[in-house]
KOLMI-628343 format. One record per residue (C-alpha): residue number from 1; residue in one letter; chain; x, y, z. Coordinates in steps of 0.001 Angstrom, whole numbers. Example, Ala and Ser with C-alpha at 12.3 -4.5 7.8 and 13.67 -1.06 7.14 Angstrom:
<rs>
1,a,A,12300,-4500,7800
2,s,A,13670,-1060,7140
</rs>
This chain:
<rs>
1,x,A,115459,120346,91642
2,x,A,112435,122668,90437
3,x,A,109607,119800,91346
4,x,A,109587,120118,94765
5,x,A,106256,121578,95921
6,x,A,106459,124034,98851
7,x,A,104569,121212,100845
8,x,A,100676,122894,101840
9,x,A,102854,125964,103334
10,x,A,100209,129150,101965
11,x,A,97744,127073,101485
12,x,A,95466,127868,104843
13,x,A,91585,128151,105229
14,x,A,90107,130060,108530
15,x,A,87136,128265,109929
16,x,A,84622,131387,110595
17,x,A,81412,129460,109847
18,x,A,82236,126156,110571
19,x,A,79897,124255,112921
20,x,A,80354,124353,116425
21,x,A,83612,126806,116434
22,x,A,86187,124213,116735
23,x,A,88705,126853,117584
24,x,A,90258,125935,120928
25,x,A,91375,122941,122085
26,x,A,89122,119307,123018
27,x,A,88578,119141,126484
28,x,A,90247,116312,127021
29,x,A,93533,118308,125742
30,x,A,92696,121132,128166
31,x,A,93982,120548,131226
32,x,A,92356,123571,132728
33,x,A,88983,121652,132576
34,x,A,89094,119402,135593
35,x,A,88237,115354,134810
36,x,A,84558,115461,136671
37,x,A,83645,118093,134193
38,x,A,84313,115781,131311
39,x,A,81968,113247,129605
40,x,A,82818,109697,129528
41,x,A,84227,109502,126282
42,x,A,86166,112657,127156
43,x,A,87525,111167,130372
44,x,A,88320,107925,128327
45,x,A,90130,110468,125802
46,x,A,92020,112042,128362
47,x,A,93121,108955,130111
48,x,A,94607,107909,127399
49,x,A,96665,110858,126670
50,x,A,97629,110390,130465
51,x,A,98588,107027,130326
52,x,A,101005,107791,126939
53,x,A,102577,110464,128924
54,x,A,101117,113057,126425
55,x,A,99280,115028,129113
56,x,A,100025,116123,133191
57,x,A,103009,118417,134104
58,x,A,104430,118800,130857
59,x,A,103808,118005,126879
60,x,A,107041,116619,125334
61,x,A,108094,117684,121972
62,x,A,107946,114344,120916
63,x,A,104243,114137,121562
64,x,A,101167,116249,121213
65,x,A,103029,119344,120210
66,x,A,105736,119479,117677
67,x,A,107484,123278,118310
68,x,A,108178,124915,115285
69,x,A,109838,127455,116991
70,x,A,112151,126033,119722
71,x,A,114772,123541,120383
72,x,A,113578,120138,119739
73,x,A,113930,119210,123290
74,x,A,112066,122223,124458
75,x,A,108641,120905,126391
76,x,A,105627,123042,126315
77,x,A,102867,122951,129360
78,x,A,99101,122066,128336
79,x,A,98334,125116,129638
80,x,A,100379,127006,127203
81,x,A,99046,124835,124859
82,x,A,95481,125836,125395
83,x,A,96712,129307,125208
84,x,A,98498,128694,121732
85,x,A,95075,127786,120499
86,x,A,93193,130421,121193
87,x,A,91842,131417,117851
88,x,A,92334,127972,116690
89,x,A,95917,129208,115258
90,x,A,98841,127352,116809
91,x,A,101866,129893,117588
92,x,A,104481,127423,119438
93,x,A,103644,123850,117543
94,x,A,101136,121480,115745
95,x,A,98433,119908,117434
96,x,A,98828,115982,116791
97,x,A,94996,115110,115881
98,x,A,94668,111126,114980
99,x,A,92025,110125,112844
100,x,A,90597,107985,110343
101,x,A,89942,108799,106773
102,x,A,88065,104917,105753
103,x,A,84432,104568,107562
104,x,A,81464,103015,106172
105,x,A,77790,102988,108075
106,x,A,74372,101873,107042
107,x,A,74452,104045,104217
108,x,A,76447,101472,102499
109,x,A,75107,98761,100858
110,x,A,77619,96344,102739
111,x,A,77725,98594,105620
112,x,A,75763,97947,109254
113,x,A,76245,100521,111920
114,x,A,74676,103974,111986
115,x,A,77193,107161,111737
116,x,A,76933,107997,115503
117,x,A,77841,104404,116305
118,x,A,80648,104863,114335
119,x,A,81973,108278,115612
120,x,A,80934,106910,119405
121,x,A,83245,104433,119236
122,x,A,86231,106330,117130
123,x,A,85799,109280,119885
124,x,A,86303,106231,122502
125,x,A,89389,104669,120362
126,x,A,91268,108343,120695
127,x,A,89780,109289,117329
128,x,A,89902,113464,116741
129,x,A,88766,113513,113096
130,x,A,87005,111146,111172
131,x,A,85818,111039,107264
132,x,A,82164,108957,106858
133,x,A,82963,107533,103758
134,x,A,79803,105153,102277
135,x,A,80460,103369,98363
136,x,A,79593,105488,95691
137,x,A,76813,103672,93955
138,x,A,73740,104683,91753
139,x,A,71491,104205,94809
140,x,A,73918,106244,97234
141,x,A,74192,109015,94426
142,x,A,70573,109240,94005
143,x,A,69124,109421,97637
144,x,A,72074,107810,100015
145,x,A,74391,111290,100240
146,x,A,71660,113462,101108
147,x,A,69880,110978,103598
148,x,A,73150,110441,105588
149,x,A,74024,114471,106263
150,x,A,71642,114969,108723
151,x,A,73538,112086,110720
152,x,A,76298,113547,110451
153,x,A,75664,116929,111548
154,x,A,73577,115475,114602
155,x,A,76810,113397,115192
156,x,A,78763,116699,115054
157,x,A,76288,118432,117688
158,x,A,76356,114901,119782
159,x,A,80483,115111,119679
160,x,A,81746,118530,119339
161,x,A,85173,117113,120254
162,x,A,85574,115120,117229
163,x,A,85546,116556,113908
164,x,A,83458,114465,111533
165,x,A,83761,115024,107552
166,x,A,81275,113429,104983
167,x,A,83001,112314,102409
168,x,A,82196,108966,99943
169,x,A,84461,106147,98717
170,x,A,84550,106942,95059
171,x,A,84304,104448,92673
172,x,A,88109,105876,90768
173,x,A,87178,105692,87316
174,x,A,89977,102203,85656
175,x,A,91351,101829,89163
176,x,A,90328,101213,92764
177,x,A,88633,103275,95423
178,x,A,89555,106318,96749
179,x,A,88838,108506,99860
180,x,A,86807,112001,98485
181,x,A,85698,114664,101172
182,x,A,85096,118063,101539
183,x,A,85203,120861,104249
184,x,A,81504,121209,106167
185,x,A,79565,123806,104993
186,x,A,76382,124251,103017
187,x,A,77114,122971,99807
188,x,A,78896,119531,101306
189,x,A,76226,117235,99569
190,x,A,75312,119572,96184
191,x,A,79437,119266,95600
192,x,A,79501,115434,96272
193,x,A,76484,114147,95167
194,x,A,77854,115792,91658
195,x,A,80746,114499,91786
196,x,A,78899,110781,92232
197,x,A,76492,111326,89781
198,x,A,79219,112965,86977
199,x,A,82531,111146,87977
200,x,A,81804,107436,89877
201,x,A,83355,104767,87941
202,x,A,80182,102455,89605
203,x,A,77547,105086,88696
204,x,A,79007,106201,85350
205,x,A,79750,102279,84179
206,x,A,83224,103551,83763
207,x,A,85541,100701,85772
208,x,A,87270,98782,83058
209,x,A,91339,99987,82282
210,x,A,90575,102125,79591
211,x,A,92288,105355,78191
212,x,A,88768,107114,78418
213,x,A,88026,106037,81966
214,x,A,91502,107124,83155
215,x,A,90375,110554,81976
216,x,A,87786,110609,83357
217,x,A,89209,110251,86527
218,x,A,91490,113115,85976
219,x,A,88446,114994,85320
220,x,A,86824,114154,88627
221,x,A,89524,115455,90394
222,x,A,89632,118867,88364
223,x,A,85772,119263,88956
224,x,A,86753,118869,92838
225,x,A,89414,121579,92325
226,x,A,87168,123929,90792
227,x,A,84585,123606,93638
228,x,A,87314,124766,95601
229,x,A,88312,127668,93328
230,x,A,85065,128719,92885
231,x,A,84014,129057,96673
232,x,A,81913,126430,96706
233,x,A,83411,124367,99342
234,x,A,86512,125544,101704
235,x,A,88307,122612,100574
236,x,A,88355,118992,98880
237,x,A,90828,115931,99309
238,x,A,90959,112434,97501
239,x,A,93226,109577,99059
240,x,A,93705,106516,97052
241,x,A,92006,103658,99406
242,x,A,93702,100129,99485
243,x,A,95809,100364,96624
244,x,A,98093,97645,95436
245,x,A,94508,95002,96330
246,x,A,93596,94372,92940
247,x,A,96423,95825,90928
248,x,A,94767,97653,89053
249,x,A,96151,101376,90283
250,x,A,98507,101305,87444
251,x,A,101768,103636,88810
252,x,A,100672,105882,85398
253,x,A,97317,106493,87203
254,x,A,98724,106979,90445
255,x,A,101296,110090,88794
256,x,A,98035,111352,86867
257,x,A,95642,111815,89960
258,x,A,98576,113467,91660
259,x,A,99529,115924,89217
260,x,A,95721,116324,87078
261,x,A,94970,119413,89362
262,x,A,97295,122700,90414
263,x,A,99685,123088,93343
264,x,A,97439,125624,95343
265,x,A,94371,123287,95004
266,x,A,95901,120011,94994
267,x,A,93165,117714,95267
268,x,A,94872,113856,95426
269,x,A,97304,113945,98128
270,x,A,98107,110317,99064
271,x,A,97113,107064,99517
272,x,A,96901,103957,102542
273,x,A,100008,102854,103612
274,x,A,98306,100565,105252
275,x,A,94146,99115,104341
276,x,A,91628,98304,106583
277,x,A,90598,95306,107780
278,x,A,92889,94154,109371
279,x,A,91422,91323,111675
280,x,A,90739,89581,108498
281,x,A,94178,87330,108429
282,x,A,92937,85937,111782
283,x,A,93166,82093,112221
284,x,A,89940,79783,112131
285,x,A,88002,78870,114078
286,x,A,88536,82904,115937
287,x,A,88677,84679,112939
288,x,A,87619,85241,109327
289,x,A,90559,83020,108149
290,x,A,91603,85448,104895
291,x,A,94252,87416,104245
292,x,A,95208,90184,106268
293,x,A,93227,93750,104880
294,x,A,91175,91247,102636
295,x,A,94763,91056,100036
296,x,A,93980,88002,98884
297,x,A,93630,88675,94909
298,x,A,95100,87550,92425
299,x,A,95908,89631,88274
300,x,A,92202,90180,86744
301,x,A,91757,91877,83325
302,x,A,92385,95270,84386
303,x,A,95441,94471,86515
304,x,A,98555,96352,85445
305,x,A,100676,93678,83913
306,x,A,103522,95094,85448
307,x,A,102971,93876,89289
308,x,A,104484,90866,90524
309,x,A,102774,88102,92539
310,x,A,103210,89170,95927
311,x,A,102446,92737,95361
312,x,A,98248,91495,95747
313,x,A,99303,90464,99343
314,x,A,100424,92384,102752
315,x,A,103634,92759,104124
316,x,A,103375,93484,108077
317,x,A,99753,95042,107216
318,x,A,100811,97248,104984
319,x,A,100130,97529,101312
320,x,A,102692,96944,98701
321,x,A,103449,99698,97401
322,x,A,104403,101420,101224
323,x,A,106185,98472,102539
324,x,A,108799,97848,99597
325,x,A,111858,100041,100152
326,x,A,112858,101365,96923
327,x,A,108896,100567,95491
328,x,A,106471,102220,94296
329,x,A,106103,104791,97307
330,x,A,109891,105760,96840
331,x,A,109842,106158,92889
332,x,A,107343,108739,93558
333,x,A,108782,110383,96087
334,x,A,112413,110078,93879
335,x,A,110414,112333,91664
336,x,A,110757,115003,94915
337,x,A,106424,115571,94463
338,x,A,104424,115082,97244
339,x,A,102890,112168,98014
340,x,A,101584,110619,101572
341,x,A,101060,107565,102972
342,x,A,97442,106794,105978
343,x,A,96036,103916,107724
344,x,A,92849,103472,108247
345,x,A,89657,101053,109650
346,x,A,87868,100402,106413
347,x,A,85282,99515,109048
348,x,A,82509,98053,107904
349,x,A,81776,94536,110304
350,x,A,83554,94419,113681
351,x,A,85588,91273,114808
352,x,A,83644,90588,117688
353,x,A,80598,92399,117476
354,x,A,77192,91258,119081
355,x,A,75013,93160,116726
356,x,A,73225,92338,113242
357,x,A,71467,94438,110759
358,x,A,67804,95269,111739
359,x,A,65093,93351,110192
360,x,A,63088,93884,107306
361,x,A,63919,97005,104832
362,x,A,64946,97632,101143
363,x,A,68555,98988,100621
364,x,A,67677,100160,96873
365,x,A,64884,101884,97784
366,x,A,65725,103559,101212
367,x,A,69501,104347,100679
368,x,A,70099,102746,103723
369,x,A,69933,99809,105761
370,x,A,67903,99437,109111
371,x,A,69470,100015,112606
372,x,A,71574,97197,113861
373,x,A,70395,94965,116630
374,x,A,71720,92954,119135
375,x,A,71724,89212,117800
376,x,A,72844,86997,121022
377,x,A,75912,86218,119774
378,x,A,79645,87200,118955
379,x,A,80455,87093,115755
380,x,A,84074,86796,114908
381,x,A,83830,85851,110751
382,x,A,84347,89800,110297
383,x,A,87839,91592,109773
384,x,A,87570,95173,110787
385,x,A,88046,96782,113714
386,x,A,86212,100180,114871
387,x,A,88218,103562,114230
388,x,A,91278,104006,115780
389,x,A,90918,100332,117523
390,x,A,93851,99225,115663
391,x,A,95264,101839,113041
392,x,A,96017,105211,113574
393,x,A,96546,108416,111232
394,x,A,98081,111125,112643
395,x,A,97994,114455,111695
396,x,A,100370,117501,112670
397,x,A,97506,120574,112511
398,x,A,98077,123719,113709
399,x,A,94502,124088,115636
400,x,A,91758,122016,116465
401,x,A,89606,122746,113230
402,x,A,88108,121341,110017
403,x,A,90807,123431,107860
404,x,A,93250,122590,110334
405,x,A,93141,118946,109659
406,x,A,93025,119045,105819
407,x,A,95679,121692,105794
408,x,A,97987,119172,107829
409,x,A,96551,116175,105240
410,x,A,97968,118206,102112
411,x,A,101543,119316,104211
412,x,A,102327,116132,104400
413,x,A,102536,116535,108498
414,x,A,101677,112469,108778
415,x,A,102798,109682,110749
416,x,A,100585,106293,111150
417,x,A,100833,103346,113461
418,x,A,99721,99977,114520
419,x,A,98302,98606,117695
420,x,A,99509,101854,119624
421,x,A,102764,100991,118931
422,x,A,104236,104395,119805
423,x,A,102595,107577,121246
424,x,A,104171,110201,119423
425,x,A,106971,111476,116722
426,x,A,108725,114598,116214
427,x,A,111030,114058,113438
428,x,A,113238,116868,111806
429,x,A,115762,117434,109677
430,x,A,118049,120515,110404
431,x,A,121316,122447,109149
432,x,A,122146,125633,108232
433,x,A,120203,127363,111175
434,x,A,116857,125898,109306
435,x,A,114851,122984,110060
436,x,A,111821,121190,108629
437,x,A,109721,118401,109835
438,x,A,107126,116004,108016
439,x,A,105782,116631,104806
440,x,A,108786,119901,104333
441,x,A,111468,120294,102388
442,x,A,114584,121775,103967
443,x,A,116660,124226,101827
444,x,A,120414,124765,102681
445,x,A,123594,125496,100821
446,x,A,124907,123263,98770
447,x,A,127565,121190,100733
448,x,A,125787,122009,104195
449,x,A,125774,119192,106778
450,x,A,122305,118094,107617
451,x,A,121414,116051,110799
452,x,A,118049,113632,111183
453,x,A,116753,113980,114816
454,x,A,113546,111990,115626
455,x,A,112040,111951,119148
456,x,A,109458,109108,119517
457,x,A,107507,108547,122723
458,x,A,107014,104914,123337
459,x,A,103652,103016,123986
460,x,A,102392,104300,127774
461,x,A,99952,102004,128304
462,x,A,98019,99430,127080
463,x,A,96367,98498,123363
464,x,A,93006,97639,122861
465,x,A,94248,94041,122772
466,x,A,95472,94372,126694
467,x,A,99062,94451,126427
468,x,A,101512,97273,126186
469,x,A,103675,97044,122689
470,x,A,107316,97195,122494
471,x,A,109162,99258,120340
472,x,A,111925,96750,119541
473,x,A,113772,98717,116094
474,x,A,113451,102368,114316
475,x,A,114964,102324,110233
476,x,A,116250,105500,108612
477,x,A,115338,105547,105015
478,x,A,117185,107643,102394
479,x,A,116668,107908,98668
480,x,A,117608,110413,96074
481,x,A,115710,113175,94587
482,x,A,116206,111991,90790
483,x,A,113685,114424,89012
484,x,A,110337,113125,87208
485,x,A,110535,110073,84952
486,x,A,110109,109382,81670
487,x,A,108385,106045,81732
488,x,A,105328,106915,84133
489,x,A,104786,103309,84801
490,x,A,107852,103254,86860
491,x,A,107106,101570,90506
492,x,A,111446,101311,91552
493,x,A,113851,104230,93216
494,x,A,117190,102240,92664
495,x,A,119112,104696,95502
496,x,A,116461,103933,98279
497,x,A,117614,102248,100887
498,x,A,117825,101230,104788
499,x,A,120691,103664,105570
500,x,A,120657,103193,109232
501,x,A,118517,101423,112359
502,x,A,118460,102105,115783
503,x,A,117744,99020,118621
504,x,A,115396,100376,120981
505,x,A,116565,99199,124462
506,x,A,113730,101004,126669
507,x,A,110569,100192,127090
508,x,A,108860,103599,128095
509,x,A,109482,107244,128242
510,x,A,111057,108863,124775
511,x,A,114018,107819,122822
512,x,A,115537,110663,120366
513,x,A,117402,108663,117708
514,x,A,120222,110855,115336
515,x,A,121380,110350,112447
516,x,A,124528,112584,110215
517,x,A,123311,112931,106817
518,x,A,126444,114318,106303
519,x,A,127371,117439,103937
520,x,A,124528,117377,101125
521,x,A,125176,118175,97754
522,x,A,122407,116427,96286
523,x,A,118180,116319,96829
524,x,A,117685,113803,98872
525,x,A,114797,112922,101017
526,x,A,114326,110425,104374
527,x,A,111369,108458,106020
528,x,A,111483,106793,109139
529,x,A,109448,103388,110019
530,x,A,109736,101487,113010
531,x,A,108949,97894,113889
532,x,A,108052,95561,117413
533,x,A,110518,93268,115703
534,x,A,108190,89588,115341
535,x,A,107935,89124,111904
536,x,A,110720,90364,109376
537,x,A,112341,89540,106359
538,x,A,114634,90487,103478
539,x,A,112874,93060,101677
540,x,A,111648,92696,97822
541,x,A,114744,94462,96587
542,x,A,117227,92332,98562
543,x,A,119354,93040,101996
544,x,A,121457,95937,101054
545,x,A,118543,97684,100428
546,x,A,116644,96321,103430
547,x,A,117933,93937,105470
548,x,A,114892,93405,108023
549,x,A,111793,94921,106407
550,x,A,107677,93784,106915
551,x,A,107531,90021,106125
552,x,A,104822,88587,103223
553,x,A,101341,88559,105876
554,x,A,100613,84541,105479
555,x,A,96840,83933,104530
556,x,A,95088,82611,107035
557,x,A,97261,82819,109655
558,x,A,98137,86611,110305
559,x,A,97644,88042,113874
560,x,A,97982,91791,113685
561,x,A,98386,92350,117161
562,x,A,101932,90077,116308
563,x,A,102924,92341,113677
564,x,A,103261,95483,114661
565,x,A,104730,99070,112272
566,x,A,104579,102821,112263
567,x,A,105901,104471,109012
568,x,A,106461,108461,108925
569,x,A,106187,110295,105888
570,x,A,108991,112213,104312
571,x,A,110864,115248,104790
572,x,A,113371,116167,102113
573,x,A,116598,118305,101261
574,x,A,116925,120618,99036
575,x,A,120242,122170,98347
576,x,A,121440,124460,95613
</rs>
């Protein structure tokens, strides 16, 4: 098939200028740097990759390092980790960075915490990258972008092991929200504060379902593109933020934002597998007593007729259009174009905070709202949790940079969880002496027999909720590579399907799970998705496609910490 993209391979950007040199790796990574030399949050950091078996005498494939040049079993030391990265190039593997693309702050109008509270606590939660991400709004385009880069940049200085983007939560012209950021560098706010002022659908009065506000959307993303081509900024990403909540991220708008800008400066690369706010399906009187990710909407004017009933609502956390084998995910990735899947905080007010916005200011006028303060009391009517708390992105980079992170973001090189319900994933596909992981396509002969090997590393330790998840089931999913479709509001793949599961019968170490694709003689591509096993159900398009998928997420009474998924993204293969 001639539309599969060489996924983000070529596409590389060197960090020279970028702040602090993030060329070699965190010290928490570096084993070389001895724990009483660390800071708090660095021996919190470290403690955790300790406790996941991720760090000590050696680093398992299946875990911080994915080799790209070994066997898949082959282990490689910290120490020649720390090596690998010198020059913030990775020789021997990719540098699994977790992170969090879906933070708001004070700069928001429904926002509370200031950006170092934010990247305080994500650095604490294991967080390695994070993208500040306030609404687009007339009063954030005006003053609000500008006002919140010096936080950042003093939260950069403040945490030079986390890398922290500024990006905004655009308004997308006819549809939803959507993740927009940009490398660091000195034209970060000129670039997005015109891309507010010319392209929000909030600022620009341009939200209804129209032909012309679709378009304009499309032209957002080619003004991003050009900033890129033009040397303005290093680089530029949009991810599609909760998108089956409203229904109104027709799947025609979905294929447009992917394809409106060229391969080398792809711009929309994905969207949430899974939303934010997660806490929110939490029972009264302990919790906010709504759906779970705030899903609980019903068809409005703009909706795309199209969805069903259930597609407003979460299944096992996860949106829709990810947790529906054979969907909408899997029609798009039938069409053999990339497309990713994230999970992210969305975290605006914390289940369980103590603190309240400051007293006294004028949001309109200052762009921001005042420090928060402690208010005597714990307030659990909020659904979020902090970054990397609860859902985790994870990112296959090959360094510990700014480039690094969005070159692994556009690759495809993506697995998420929930609830720390695994510690790591090397998944591959190999035959023909070739291999390719995440995010690649592998090409063989036509008629060559391809094998799926996936190593996962189990939880190693507790959750933020106190108890150590089990792994209790791992599903191989399969569809065909049938070519782009003619109707672009398609949201089904007819061939995707559960092709095999695994039963997970340890409880700690790593588990490599195989599976015989056989001889190929067709595109095909796989995804992987794994499960604790509480809550399933017959998926949407019955049991021989999915026998024991992500049940419907009840309103009202929806414990995440009950519920727990990872999903992988895809690797496909391409014979001719």
């Amino acid at each position: 098939m001639g539309h599969v993209h060489e996924h983000g391979h070529g596409h590389h950007h060197h960090d020279h200028d970028q702040p602090h040199g993030h060329a070699a790796l965190p010290a928490a990574f570096d084993t070389t740097v001895p724990d009483e030399a660390l800071t708090p949050e660095q021996q919190s950091r470290r403690s955790l990759l300790r406790r996941a078996g991720l760090l000590g005498a050696g680093l398992a494939a299946a875990s911080v390092l994915t080799p790209r040049s070994q066997p898949a079993n082959a282990t490689t030391t910290a120490a020649q980790a720390a090596h690998a990265a010198a020059g913030g190039r990775r020789r021997d593997g990719f540098l699994w960075l977790a992170g969090d693309h879906h933070i708001h702050t004070q700069y928001s109008s429904d926002g509370k915490y200031r950006v170092v509270d934010q990247v305080r606590q994500g650095a604490r939660h294991g967080m390695d990258w994070l993208v500040i991400t306030d609404h687009g709004s007339a009063t954030h385009a005006r003053i609000g972008v500008e006002k919140v880069n010096p936080d950042i940049r003093a939260a950069r200085a403040a945490h030079e092991d986390t890398l922290v983007f500024q990006g905004l939560e655009w308004n997308i012209p006819a549809a939803e929200h959507g993740t927009v950021f940009v490398h660091p560098g000195r034209n970060e706010v000129a670039v997005l504060k015109q891309f507010e002022t010319d392209y929000d659908g909030g600022v620009r009065g341009a939200t209804d379902s129209t032909p012309a506000n679709e378009a304009l959307a499309v032209a957002g993303l080619g003004f991003l593109a050009e900033q890129v081509r033009a040397r303005k900024v290093k680089d530029a990403l949009m991810l599609a933020n909760h998108p089956a909540r409203r229904g109104v991220d027709s799947p025609h708008e979905i294929r447009a934002w992917r394809d409106a800008t060229p391969a080398e400066h792809r711009i929309a690369v994905g969207f949430e597998g899974a939303p934010g706010h997660q806490a929110a399906g939490l029972p009264a009187p302990l919790g906010m007593n709504r759906a779970r990710g705030i899903y609980d909407n019903n068809p409005g004017a703009n909706s795309f007729p199209g969805y069903p009933p259930e597609s407003y609502r979460t299944w096992g956390g996860f949106d829709w259009m990810t947790a529906t084998v054979g969907g909408l995910w899997d029609s798009l990735l039938a069409e053999g174009k990339p497309w990713w899947i994230t999970a992210n905080s969305d975290s605006h007010q914390i289940y369980g905070d103590t603190t309240t916005r400051g007293p006294g200011g004028d949001f309109d006028r200052d762009g921001r709202h005042p420090d928060p303060v402690y208010a005597g009391k714990i307030d659990v009517t909020q659904g979020d949790y902090w970054p990397g708390q609860y859902s985790r992105t994870h990112v296959g980079a090959d360094g510990f940079s700014y480039a690094a992170v969005m070159d692994g973001i556009r690759a495809g090189r993506i697995w998420v969880d929930h609830g720390q319900l695994i510690s790591g994933l090397d998944v591959r596909l190999a035959g023909g002496r070739r291999w390719a992981t995440l995010g690649g396509a592998l090409h063989v002969r036509k008629g060559t027999r391809v094998t799926l090997t996936a190593d996962v590393a189990l939880a190693g330790g507790p959750n933020w909720a106190g108890f150590v998840p089990r792994l209790a089931r791992v599903d191989v999913i399969q569809g065909d590579v049938t070519g782009e479709v003619a109707d672009k509001d398609t949201f089904t793949a007819p061939t995707a399907k559960v092709v095999r599961s695994f039963e997970v019968n340890k409880s700690a170490g790593t588990v490599r799970l195989g599976y015989d694709l056989g001889r190929v003689d067709r595109p095909v591509y796989v995804r992987l998705r794994g499960t604790d096993g509480n809550r399933t159900a017959v998926g949407p398009m019955g049991a021989a496609v999915d026998p024991a998928g992500p049940a419907l997420d009840v309103v009202g009474d929806a414990d995440p910490w009950r519920d727990l998924w990872f999903y992988s993204n895809p690797v496909w293969v391409l014979p001719s």
